[in-house]
N, C-alpha and C positions, 0 to 999 in steps of 0.2 A: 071492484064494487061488491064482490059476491060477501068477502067478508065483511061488510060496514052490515049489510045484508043481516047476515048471521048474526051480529055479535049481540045486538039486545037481548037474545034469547039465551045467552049464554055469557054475559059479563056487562050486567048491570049495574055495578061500579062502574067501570072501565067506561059504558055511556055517559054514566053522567059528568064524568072527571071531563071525556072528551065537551060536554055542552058546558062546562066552568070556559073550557078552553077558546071556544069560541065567544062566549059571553066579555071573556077579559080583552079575544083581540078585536071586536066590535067598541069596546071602550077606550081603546092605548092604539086604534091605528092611526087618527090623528094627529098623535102625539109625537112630540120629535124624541133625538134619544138623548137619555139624562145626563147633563153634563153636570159631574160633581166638582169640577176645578175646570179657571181655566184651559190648562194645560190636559185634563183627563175627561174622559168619555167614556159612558160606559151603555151599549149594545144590548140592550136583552133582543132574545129569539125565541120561536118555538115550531116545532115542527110537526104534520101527521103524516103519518108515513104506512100503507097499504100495498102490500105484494106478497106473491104466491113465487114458493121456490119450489122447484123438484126433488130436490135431499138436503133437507136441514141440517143431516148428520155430516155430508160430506165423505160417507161411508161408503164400500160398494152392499147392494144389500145381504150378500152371504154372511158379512162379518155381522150385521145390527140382529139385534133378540129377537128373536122368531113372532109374528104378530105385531112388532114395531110398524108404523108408517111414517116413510121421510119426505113423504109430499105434506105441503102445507101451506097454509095461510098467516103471514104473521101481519098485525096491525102495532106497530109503533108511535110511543107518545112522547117527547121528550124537547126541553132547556133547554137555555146555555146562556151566557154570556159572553161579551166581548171588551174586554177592557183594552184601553186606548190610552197612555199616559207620557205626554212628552213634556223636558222640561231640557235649559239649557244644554246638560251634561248627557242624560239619558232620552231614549226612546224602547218605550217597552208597548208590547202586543199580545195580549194574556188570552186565551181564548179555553172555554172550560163549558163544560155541557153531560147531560145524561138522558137517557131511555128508559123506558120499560116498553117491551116487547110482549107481548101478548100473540099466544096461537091459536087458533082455532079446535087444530087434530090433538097435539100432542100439547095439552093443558099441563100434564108439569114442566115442561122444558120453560115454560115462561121466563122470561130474563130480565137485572138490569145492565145496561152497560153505561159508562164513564169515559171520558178522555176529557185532558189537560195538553195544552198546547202553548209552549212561553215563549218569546223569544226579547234579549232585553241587549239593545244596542250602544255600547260605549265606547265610540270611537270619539266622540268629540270630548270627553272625559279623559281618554288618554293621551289625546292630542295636547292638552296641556300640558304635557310631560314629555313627550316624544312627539313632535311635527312629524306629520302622515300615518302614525299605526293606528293602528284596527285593536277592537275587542269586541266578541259579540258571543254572548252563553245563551243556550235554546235547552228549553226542554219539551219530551213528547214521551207523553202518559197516554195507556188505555189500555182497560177493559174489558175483555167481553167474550164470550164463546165461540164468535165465529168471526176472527181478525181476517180481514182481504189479505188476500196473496198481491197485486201490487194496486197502490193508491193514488198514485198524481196523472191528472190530465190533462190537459193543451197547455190553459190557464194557469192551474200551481204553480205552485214553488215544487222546487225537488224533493221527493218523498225521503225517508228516513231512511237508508237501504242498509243499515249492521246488521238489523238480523230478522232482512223481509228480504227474498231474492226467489221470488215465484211459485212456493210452496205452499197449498193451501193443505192444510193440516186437518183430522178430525177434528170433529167438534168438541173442544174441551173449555171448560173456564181459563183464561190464560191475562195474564198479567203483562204487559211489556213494558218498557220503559228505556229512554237512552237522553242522557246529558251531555252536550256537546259544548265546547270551548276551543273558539277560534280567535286566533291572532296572527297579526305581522308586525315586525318592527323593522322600519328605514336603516338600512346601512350609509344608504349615500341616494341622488335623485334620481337614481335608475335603479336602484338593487334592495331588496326588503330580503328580509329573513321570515317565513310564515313557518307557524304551527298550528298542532289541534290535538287536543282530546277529548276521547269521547267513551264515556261507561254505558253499558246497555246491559240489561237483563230479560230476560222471559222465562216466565216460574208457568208451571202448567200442572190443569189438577185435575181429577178422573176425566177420561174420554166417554161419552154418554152416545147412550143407546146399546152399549154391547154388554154382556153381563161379566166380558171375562177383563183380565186385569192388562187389557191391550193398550192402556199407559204408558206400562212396565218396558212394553215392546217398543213402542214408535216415538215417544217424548223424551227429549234431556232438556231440565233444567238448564238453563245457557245463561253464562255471565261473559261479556267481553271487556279489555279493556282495549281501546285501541289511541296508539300515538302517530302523529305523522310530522312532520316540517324536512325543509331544506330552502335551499334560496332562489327567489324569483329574480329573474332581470327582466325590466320592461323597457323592448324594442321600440315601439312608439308609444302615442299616447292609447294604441289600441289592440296593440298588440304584447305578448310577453311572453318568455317563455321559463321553467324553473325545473331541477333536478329534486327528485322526491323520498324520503325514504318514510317507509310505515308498517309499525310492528303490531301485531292483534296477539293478544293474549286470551284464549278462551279456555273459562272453566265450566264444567258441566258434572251433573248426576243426573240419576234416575230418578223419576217423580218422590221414591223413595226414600232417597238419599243416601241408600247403601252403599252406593262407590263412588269415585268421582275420577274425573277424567279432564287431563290438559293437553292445549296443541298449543304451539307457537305458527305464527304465521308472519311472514319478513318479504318485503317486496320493496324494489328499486323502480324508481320508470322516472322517463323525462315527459316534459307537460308545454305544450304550446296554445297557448288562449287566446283567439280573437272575439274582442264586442263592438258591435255600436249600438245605435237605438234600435233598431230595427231587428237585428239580428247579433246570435252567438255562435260561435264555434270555439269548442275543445275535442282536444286529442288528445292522449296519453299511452304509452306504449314502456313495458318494461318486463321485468323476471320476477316469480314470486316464489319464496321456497318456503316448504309446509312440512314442520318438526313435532312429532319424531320420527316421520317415515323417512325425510332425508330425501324428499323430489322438490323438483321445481320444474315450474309449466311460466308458459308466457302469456303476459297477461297483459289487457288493455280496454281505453274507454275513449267511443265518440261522441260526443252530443251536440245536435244541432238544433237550436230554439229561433225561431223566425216569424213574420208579422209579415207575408205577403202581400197585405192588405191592411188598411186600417180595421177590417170587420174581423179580420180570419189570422187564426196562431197554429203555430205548427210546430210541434217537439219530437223531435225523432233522437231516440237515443238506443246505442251500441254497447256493451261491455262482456266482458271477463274476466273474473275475482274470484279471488279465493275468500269464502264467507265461512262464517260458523254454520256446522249441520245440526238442526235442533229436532228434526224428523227421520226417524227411521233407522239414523244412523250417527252417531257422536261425532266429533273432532272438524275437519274441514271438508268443506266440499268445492269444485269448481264451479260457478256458475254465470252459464251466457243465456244473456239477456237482450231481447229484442225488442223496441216500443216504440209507436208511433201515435201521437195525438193531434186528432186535429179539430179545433174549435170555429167556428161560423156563425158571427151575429147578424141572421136573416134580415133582421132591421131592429128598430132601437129596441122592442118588447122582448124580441126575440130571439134565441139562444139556439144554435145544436151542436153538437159536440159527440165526439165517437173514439175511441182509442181500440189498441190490438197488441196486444203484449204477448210472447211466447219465450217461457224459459225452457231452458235445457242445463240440466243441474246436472253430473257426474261425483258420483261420489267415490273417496277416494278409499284405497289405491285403486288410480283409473284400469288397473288390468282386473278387475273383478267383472269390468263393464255393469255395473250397477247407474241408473238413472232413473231420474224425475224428471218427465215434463209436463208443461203447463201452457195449454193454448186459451184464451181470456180474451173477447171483446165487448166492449160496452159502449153504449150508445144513451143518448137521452137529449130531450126535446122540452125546455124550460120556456115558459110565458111568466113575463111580469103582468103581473093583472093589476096591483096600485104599486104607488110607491113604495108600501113595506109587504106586500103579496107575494111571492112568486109560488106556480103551477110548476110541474114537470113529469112528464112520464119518461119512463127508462125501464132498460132492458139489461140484461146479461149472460153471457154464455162462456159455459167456462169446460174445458175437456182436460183431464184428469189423465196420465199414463206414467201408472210406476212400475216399474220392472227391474228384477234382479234384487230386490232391498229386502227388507225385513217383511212386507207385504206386497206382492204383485196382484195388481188391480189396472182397469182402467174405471173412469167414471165421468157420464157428464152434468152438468149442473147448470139448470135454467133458472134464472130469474127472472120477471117483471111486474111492473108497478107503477104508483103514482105516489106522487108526495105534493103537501102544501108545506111551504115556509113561508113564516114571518121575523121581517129583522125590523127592528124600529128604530132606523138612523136617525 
């Protein structure tokens, strides 16, 4: 509240744009959401968004310009849309939105950020052609100065994880993007052959707040390209199992571009999947070897997604991968990952939800003992107040320890806040 407080006296624009915003959802809540076809739907939203962080920068403070301050207040204003479009062959889910950020302390860091989110499913399209296979292309865009180090909780969908594995990075303008393409094709009624690719990049550009050229030091540009298939056989109707193979190709430079640097990265593992409605279980266990240093480490991933209740969800997941390193240090790194979420709908209005993520990232060659970790929980407490209303306040706390790398730091970082959304289904 302190900043809502503050801010006529210091962004009287920013007020009035905020009283358009309420004037438009006083007029459009109402209203149902626009359906432009049959078959299509299309979702506007908008959101305000009020909270105070301890280090904007993400910095510890020896590194940030002497006189800088990394406490602050940021008030956020921002869109989006929701597109919704299905027709006999396809089903697509187009989700695209922006901000501008506004701060209180530190008036030039003001910001906007972007994300694009697609995912466009064509298995009934290929089913014409081949009985049972699959096609399904996603993509995920965004934006912004300060991308979360990990993003899904109870509810989601699985986060995007090529080249997010627990590391919250200084604050720099940073670009990400990754194109995924997934398929399987039927051999016979128990055996499909799957594959996937997937390109991803993060381009990153000056690190702010420090006056020296600490870019040069702790960012690489990162391009992946990753492939993966082998063949599934499915044991029942709800059980399967499949032998895996998948290659990463990562290219990288310095914010610069003066040099450039590539790893290969090559992993085998065998994959067992149980679902029903209620619940999922996967496991995955195999060897990964990481070129040009010429090692390999064993590697593996558990995840368990479950519905104890019809009110309450619960995702716990396990892993260890070899990922592209885009912080501190070029080429690959190992990283094990811990996450537990778990969601509770108190009653119908009412929402709470809370997750706990801890990475432990080693970067390689593991005899240098170089590491990143990242201890993160968040919590938050949502009230629908109408049908296109919803409240929430939330929190988060995030502990920072790098040691051995390019910069040895620890750091912690407090968030909390309130946000209003409106979606106009």
């Amino acid at each position: 509240m302190l900043v809502i407080l503050l801010w006529p006296c210091r962004y009287v624009a920013i007020s009035r744009l905020f009283r358009c915003m309420v004037a438009a959802v006083l007029l459009w809540e109402a209203l149902p959401a626009w359906s432009v076809h049959a078959e299509t739907i299309i979702v506007p939203t908008a959101m305000v968004r009020s909270r105070y962080i301890s280090n904007l920068y993400y910095q510890p403070v020896q590194l940030l310009t002497p006189g800088t301050q990394p406490q602050d207040f940021i008030t956020t204003l921002g869109g989006g849309l929701d597109l919704v479009h299905k027709t006999r062959d396809i089903e697509a889910d187009v989700r695209m939105g922006g901000t501008f950020n506004a701060l209180v302390v530190n008036t030039d860091r003001n910001y906007f950020a972007a994300l694009l989110s697609a995912n466009v499913g064509l298995d009934r399209w290929v089913d014409q052609y081949a009985r049972g296979a699959s096609l399904n292309v996603s993509e995920n865009l965004r934006y912004s100065p300060t991308l979360p180090s990990f993003l899904a909780g109870a509810r989601d969908a699985p986060e995007d994880t090529s080249l997010l594995q627990g590391v919250q990075g200084f604050r720099a303008p940073t670009l990400y993007s990754t194109t995924n393409v997934t398929g399987a094709y039927p051999l016979s009624r128990d055996v499909s052959l799957e594959g996937a690719y997937m390109l991803g990049f993060r381009r990153m550009g000056r690190v702010e707040g420090t006056e020296s050229g600490l870019a040069d030091i702790v960012y690489f540009n990162t391009m992946t390209n990753t492939w993966r298939g082998g063949p599934r056989y499915r044991l029942t109707k709800n059980d399967s199992v499949a032998v895996l193979y998948k290659q990463i190709f990562i290219l990288q430079e310095r914010p610069g571009g003066s040099r450039t640097f590539s790893t290969n990265v090559f992993n085998f593992a065998a994959e067992y999947d149980k679902a029903y409605q209620e619940w999922g279980f996967r496991i995955q266990g195999g060897v990964t070897l990481v070129e040009p240093l010429g090692q390999a480490f064993p590697t593996g991933i558990i995840q368990v997604t479950t519905k104890p209740e019809r009110d309450t969800a619960v995702r716990l997941g396990l892993s260890r991968e070899a990922r592209a390193s885009f912080f501190q240090q070029s080429g690959a790194l190992i990283s094990n990952i811990a996450r537990l979420g778990i969601s509770h709908r108190i009653y119908e209005r009412l929402l709470l939800d809370g997750t706990i993520a801890y990475a432990y990232n080693q970067y390689l060659p593991l005899s240098l003992h170089q590491t990143y970790q990242n201890f993160t929980t968040t919590s938050r407490l949502a009230y629908k107040l109408t049908r296109n209303f919803t409240g929430e306040i939330f929190g988060l706390y995030q502990h920072v320890n790098s040691n051995g790398a390019a910069v040895d730091y620890q750091l912690p970082v407090v968030e909390v806040g309130f946000m209003l959304t409106m979606e106009w289904k």
